[in-house]
C-alpha positions, -999 to 999 in steps of 0.1 A, spaced: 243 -77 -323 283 -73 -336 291 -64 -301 270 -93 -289 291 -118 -312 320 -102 -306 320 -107 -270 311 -146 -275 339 -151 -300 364 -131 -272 350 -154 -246 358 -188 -266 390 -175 -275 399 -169 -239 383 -205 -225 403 -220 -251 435 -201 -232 423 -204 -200 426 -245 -206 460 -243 -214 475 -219 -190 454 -229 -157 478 -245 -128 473 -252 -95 484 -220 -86 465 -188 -106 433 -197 -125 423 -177 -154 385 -171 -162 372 -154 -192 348 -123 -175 327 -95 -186 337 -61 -171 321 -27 -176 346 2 -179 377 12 -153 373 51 -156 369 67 -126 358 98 -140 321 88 -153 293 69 -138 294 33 -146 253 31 -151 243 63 -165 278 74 -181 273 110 -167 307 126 -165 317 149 -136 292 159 -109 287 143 -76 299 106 -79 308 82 -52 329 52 -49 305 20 -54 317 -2 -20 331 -34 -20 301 -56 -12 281 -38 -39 307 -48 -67 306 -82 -52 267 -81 -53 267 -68 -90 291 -96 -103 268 -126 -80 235 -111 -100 248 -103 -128 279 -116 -138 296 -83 -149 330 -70 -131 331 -39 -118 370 -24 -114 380 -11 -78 378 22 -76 346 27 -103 318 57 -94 285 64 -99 260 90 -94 244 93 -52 211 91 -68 218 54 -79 227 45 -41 204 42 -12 221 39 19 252 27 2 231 5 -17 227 6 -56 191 4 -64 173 -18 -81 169 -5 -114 205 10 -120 218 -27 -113 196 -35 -141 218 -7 -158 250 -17 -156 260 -33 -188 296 -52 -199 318 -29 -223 343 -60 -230 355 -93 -224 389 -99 -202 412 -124 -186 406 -118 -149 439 -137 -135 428 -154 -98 452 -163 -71 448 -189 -43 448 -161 -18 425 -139 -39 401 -167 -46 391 -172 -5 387 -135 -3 364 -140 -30 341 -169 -17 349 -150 17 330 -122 0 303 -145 -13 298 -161 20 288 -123 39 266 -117 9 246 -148 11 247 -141 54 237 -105 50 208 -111 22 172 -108 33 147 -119 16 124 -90 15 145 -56 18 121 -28 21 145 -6 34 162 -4 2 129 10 -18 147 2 -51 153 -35 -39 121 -46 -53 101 -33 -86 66 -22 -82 47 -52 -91 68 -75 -63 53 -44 -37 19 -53 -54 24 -86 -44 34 -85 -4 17 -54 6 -13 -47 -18 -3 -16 -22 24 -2 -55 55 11 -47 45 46 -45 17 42 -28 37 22 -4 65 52 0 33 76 5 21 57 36 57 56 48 62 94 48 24 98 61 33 81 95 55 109 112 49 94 148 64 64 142 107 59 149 132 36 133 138 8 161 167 -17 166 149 -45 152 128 -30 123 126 6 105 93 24 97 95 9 57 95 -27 73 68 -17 103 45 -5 75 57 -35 51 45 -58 79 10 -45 83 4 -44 49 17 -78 45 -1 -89 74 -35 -73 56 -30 -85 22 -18 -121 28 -33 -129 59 -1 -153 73 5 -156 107 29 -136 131 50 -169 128 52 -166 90 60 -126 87 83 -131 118 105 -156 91 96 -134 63 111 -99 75 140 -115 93 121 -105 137 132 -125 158 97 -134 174 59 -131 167 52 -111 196 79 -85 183 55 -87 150 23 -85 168 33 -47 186 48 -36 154 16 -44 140 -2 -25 167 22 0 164 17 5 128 -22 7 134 -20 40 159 3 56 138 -22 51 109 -50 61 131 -32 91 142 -13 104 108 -24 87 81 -65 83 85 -74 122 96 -61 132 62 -79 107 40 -115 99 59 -136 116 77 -156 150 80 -122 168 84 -102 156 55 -119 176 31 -141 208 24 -176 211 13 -163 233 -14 -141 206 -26 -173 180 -22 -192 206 -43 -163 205 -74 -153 177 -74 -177 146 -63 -211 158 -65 -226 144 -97 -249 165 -121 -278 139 -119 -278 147 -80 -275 184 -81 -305 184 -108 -326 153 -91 -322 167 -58 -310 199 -49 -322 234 -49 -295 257 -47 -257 246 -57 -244 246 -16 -268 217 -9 -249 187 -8 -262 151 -16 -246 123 5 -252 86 5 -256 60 35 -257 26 46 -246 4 70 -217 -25 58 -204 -57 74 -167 -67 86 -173 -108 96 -151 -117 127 -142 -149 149 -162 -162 171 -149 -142 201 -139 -165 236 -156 -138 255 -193 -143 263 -206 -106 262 -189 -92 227 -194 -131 212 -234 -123 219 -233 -87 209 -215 -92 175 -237 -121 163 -261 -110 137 -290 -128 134 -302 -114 100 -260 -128 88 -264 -156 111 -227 -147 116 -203 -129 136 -195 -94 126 -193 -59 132 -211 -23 112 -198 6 101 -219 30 88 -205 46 52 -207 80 40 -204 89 5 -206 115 -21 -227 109 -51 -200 96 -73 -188 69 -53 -162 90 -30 -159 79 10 -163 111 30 -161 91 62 -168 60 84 -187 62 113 -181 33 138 -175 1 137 -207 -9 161 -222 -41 176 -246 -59 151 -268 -75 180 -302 -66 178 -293 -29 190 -279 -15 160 -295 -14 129 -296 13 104 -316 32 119 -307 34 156 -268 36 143 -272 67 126 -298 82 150 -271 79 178 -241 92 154 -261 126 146 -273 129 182 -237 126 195 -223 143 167 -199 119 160 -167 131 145 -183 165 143 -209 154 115 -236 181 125 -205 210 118 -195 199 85 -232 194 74 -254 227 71 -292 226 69 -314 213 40 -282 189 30 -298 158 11 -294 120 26 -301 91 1 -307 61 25 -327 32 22 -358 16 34 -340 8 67 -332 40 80 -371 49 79 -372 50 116 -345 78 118 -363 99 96 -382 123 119 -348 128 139 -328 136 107 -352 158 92 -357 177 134 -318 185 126 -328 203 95 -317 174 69 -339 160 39 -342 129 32 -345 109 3 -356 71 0 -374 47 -21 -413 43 -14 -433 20 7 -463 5 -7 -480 7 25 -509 -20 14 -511 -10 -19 -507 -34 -46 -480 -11 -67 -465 21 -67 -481 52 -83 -461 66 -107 -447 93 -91 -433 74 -63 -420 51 -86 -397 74 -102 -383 93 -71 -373 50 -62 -358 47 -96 -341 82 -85 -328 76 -54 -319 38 -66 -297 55 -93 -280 77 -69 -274 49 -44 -257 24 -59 -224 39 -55 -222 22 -20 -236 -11 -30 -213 -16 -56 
């Protein structure tokens, strides 16, 4: 607080001078300015070690947002740059040490609104290429994802290149953005600074084969993870008691969702994704789960016409072997499904599966007791993919 008022007091005392010495020629302004050595870091205050020069546009940047002056010639540390950028939490850093005259000639004041001007030019609204630029919670906001779940994507996607008109950080930026807000090609064309919407529209498809091909493979689907690590990890104790008999059975979970579409200009795929049990456009994929609510993997999407219910879906996945489902799953595996996979019983359990599913009252007026607690038992396993 003493260096606080001391500051203030320093800073009337010079406004007071500055009104009496100001000509046409020099002006004098009162600014805060953190320290001249050249020997430490002027955010951390680390001495020695690997410092660099902090350019000219960045001490021009620093005094715009935060009205501190930083000397020619000042250092900091590489890890507070990114490509020649500071970052955005060592501006936040920086602090003033004093208060002092800063003298301003005519020819010095255009260089400085000279300097100005190619800041305001150069400054982008979003800058993902800078990962410091913005804090986590502004990531959050545009993309959906926080900032180092954002960087994880970014280094997931090893097919994609930097380009002339975007980088991989603003590629993937623009998907997300594109998934979490919704906007238009028009808007995120504005937004991220490209020059058109169909330059948006193949980043975006860009984006979504690299994320097919890198990123999905290592997080969904049969592949992406072991039935040892199934066993340790994901399989709850109420299954393995419930429904198991030895502790290599594993207990998965299925059902078909919905993804709702437009209505579709073309006559065929417009009939073929109209559900008539929806009343409404869409297409299925069929989830796999563990016990405890983990994806193992998505199977489709598939049409929703009158072709592809439950049943027939996952009669045609396990009979194609669809992403090698009948490798990763061994005999007398458990499947908790409901009522509507009844008709793909008889092929599941040919394959060596067990099945699991609430009872049909087949004309009676209730359940007997025993089949109303293996319902209650499968119900309390299944509602980790209704949830």
């Amino acid at each position: 607080m003493d260096t606080n008022n001391n500051v203030t007091e320093k800073r009337d005392e010079i406004i007071a001078q500055t009104e009496i010495q100001s000509d046409t020629s020099t002006i004098m302004i009162p600014i805060e300015r953190c320290t001249k050595s050249h020997r430490e870091c002027i955010v951390c205050g680390l001495r020695g070690g690997s410092l660099k020069v902090l350019p000219k546009d960045q001490r021009t940047f620093v005094f715009v947002k935060r009205r501190i002056l930083i000397p020619a010639g000042s250092r900091c540390c590489a890890d507070h740059l990114y490509n020649r950028h500071l970052n955005f939490d060592s501006m936040n850093q920086i602090h003033a040490d004093q208060m002092e005259v800063f003298v301003c000639y005519a020819n010095r004041l255009q260089e400085i609104l000279n300097d100005f001007r190619l800041i305001c030019v150069n400054q982008r609204t979003f800058d993902f290429d800078n990962p410091y630029s913005l804090n986590d919670e502004d990531y959050y906001n545009i993309t959906g994802l926080h900032k180092e779940q954002f960087d994880k994507v970014v280094n997931s996607v090893n097919s994609m290149r930097n380009s002339n008109n975007r980088s991989v950080r603003v590629a993937v930026a623009i998907f997300c953005a594109k998934m979490r807000l919704g906007v238009s090609n028009d808007v995120l064309a504005t937004m991220f600074h490209i020059h058109d919407k169909r330059a948006v529209s193949r980043i975006i498809h860009q984006v979504t084969n690299a994320l097919i091909n890198d990123f999905a493979p290592a997080h969904i689907g049969f592949g992406h993870i072991s039935r040892h690590s199934v066993l340790k990890h994901h399989q709850t104790a109420i299954a393995n008691v419930f429904f198991t008999d030895d502790s290599e059975q594993v207990v998965i979970v299925m059902d078909g969702t919905y993804l709702f579409l437009q209505k579709s200009m073309h006559h065929e795929l417009q009939r073929r994704t109209y559900s008539i049990h929806k009343h409404r456009h869409l297409i299925k994929p069929m989830i796999v789960t563990i016990t405890n609510g983990y994806i193992l993997s998505v199977l489709g999407p598939f049409f929703s016409d009158y072709k592809n219910n439950d049943a027939n879906i996952i009669r045609h996945c396990l009979l194609n072997n669809e992403q090698g489902i009948l490798k990763w799953l061994k005999d007398d595996d458990i499947m908790i499904l409901d009522r509507g996979f009844r008709n793909a019983v008889p092929t599941m359990e040919m394959l060596g599966f067990r099945t699991a599913m609430p009872s049909f009252l087949n004309g009676k007026s209730q359940l007997i007791t025993e089949e109303a607690n293996q319902s209650r038992l499968v119900t309390a396993n299944r509602w980790v993919i209704e949830s």
